[in-house]
C-alpha positions in Angstrom: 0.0 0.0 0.0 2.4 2.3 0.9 4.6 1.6 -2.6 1.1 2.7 -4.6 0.9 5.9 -2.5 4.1 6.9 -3.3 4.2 6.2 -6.6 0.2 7.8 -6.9 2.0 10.8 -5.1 5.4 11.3 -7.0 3.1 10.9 -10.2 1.4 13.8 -8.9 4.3 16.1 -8.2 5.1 15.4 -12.0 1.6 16.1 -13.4 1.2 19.6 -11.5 4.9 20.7 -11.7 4.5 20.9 -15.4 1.9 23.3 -16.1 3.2 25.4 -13.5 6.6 25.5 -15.1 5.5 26.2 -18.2 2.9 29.2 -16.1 6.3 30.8 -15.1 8.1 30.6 -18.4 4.3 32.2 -20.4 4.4 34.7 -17.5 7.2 35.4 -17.6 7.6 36.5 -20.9 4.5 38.3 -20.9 5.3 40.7 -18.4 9.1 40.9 -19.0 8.5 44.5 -19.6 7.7 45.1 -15.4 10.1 43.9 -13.5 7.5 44.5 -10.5 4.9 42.2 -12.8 6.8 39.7 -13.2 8.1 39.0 -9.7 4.5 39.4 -8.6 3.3 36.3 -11.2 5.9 34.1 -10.2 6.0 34.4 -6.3 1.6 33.5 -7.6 3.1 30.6 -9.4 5.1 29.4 -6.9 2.8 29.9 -4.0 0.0 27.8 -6.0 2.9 25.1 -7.0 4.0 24.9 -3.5 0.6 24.6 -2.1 -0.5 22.2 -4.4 2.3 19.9 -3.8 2.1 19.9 -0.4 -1.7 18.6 -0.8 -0.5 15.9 -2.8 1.8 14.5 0.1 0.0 15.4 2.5 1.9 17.8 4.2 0.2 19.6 6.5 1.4 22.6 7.6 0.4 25.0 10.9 1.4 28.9 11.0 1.7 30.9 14.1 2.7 34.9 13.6 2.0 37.1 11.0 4.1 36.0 7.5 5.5 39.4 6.2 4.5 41.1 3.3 6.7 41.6 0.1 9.1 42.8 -0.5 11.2 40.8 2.9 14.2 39.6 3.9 13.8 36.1 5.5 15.8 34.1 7.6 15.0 30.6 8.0 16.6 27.4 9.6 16.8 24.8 7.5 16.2 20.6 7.8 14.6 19.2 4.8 13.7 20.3 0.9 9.9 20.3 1.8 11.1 23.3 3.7 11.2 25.3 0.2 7.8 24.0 0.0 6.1 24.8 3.1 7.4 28.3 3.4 6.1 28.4 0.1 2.7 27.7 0.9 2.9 31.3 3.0 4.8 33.8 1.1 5.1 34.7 -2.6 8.5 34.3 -2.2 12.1 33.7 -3.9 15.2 31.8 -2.4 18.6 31.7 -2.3 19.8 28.0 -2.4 23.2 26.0 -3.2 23.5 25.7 -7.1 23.5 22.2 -6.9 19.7 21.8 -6.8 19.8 23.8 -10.4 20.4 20.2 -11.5 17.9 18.6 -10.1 15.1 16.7 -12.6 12.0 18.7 -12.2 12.3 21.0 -9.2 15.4 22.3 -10.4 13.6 23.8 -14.0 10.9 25.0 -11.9 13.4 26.7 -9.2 15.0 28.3 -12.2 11.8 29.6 -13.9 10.8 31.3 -10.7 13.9 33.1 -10.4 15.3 30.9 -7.4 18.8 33.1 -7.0 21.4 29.9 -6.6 24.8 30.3 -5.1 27.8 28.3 -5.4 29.0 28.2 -1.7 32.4 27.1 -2.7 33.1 30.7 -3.9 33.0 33.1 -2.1 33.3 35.6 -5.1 30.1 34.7 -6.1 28.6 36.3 -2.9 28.7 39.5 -4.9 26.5 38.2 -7.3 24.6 37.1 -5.5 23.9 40.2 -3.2 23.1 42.8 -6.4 20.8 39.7 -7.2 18.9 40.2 -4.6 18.9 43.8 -4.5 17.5 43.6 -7.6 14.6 41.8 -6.3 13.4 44.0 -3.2 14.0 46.2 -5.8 11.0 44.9 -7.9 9.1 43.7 -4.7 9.7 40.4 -4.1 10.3 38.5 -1.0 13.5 36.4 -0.4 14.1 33.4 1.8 17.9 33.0 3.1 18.6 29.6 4.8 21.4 31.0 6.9 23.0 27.5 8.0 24.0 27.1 4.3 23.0 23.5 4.9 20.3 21.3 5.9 20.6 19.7 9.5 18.9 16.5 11.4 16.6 18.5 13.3 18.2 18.4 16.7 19.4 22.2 16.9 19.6 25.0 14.9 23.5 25.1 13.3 25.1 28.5 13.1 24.3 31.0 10.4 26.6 32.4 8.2 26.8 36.2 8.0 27.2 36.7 4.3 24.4 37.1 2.4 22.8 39.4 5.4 25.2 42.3 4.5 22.6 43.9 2.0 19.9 44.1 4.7 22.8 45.5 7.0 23.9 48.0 4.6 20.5 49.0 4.0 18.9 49.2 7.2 16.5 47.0 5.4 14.2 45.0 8.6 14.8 41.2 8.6 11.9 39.0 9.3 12.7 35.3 10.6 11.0 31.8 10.8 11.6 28.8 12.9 10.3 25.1 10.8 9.6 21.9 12.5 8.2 18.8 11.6 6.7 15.5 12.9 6.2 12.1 11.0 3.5 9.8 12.1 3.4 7.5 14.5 4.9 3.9 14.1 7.2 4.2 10.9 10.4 6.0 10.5 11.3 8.7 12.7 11.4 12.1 11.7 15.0 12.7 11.5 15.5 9.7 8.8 11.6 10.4 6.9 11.4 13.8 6.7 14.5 15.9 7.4 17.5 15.7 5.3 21.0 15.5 6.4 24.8 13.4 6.4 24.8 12.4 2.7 21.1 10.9 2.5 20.4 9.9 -1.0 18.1 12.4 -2.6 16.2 9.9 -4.9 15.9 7.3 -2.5 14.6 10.0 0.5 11.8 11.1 -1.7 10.7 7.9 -2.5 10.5 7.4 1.3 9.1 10.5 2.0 6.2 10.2 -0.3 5.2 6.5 1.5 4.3 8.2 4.5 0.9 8.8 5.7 1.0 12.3 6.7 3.7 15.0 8.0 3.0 17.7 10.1 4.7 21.0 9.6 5.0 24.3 11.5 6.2 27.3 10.7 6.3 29.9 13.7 7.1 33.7 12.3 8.4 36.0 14.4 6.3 38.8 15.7 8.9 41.5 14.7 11.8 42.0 12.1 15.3 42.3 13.4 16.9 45.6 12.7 21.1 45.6 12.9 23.5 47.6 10.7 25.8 45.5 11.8 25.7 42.3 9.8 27.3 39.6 12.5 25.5 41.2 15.2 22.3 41.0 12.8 23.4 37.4 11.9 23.3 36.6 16.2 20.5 38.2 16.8 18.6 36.0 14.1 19.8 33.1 15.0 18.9 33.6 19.0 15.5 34.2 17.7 15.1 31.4 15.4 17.0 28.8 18.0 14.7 29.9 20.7 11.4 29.2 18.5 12.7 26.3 17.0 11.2 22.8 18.4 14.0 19.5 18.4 13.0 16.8 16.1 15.3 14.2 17.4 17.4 14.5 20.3 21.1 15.5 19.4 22.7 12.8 21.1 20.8 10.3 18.8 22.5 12.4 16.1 25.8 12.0 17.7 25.1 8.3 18.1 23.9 7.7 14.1 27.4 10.0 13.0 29.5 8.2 15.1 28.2 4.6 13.7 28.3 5.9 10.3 32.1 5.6 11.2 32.5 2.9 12.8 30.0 0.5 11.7 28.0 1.8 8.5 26.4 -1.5 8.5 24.4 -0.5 12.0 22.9 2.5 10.7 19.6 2.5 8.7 20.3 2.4 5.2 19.4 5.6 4.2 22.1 6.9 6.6 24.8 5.1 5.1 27.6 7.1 3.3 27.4 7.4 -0.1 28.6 10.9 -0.3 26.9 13.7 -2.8 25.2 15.9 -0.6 27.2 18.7 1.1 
């Protein structure tokens, strides 16, 4: 049973992610004359994609706080891809993510038709780049999504942020809004830090599949009440992450994390298989 939902389900993410691609590119076109336009029809693209999706696998997701208004700088932590998803459900939105997803089948050509801003975080010359990128976007009113850890983590804590991309904000005096996700898989199958979050090399491929057999997840994204206002950018980048930490609700206990790392080491052959190295993922 659970093989036919998942392939009923992944089926789905096919059969909806097409016509919104090909929305975005129409759109896209269309209004290329307004650059205000045109990031107002694709954070509508995206929103309806991302909501749609999250129907099909039955994500359900629970706000508490006000989501800002465009155009927003947003700092979020960061566990799992549905997290691109379930803030997406919330905000007409664009985000800056590692340019390896560019090459992922499907979501990557719908990332890139939305204007998804990717970074290679092996250079820090293309920082630059990436900051007129997305001064170029509050510019034309759009909301962008930072995932400050620059990685996704097991769920157990928030990992530090990285300072970076927060200097246009900083420079600007531009308010920084903030959101803390969580998740929780059901009862009696896998636990949340090996079904839904995404972390230490997991297959991509192989964690969708598995993902996709589950009967429901429950996500929640709390907002904060206020922006965080710092010219300074590592002070901003503290403050942020203080207020994300302290809203943020542990998935799995981190000395279960340190537990699974420390097997992967020792004994691969102990850990479940989706935690076994196989490398890929940074």
């Amino acid at each position: 049973m659970s093989f036919l939902r998942a392939a009923a389900r992944l089926t789905g993410v096919a059969a909806i992610t097409v016509p919104c691609y090909l929305s975005a590119l129409v759109g896209g076109w269309l209004l290329g004359f307004s650059p205000t336009a045109c990031a107002r029809w694709h954070g509508r693209v995206f929103q309806a994609w991302s909501r749609a999706l999250c129907r099909v696998l039955a994500v359900r997701v629970r706000v508490s706080g006000p989501p800002p208004e465009p155009p927003f700088v947003l700092v979020s932590n960061h566990v799992s891809y549905l997290d691109i998803l379930v803030l997406g459900t919330r905000l007409p939105c664009v985000f800056v993510a590692k340019a390896e997803i560019d090459d992922w089948p499907v979501f990557g050509a719908l990332c890139r038709a939305v204007n998804t801003i990717f970074i290679d975080r092996t250079s820090r010359r293309d920082v630059t780049r990436v900051i007129a990128e997305m001064e170029g976007m509050l510019a034309a009113r759009q909301g962008i999504v930072v995932f400050a850890e620059g990685t996704s983590g097991a769920g157990h804590e928030v990992l530090p942020f990285r300072s970076s991309l927060l200097e246009l904000p900083a420079r600007l005096g531009h308010p920084v809004h903030w959101a803390a996700l969580s998740y929780r898989a059901p009862a009696g199958g896998p636990p949340t830090h090996l079904a839904v979050t995404w972390w230490a090399d997991m297959p991509l491929g192989a964690h969708v599949r598995a993902l996709a057999r589950l009967d429901r997840i429950e996500a929640e994204i709390v907002f904060g009440a206020e922006p965080v206002h710092d010219e300074d950018r590592k002070r901003l980048t503290e403050r942020l992450h203080r207020a994300v930490a302290g809203a943020f609700a542990p998935m799995v206990g981190k000395s279960e994390v340190e537990r699974l790392l420390a097997l992967r080491e020792t004994d691969p052959a102990a850990v479940p298989p989706i935690l076994r190295p196989r490398g890929g993922k940074d």
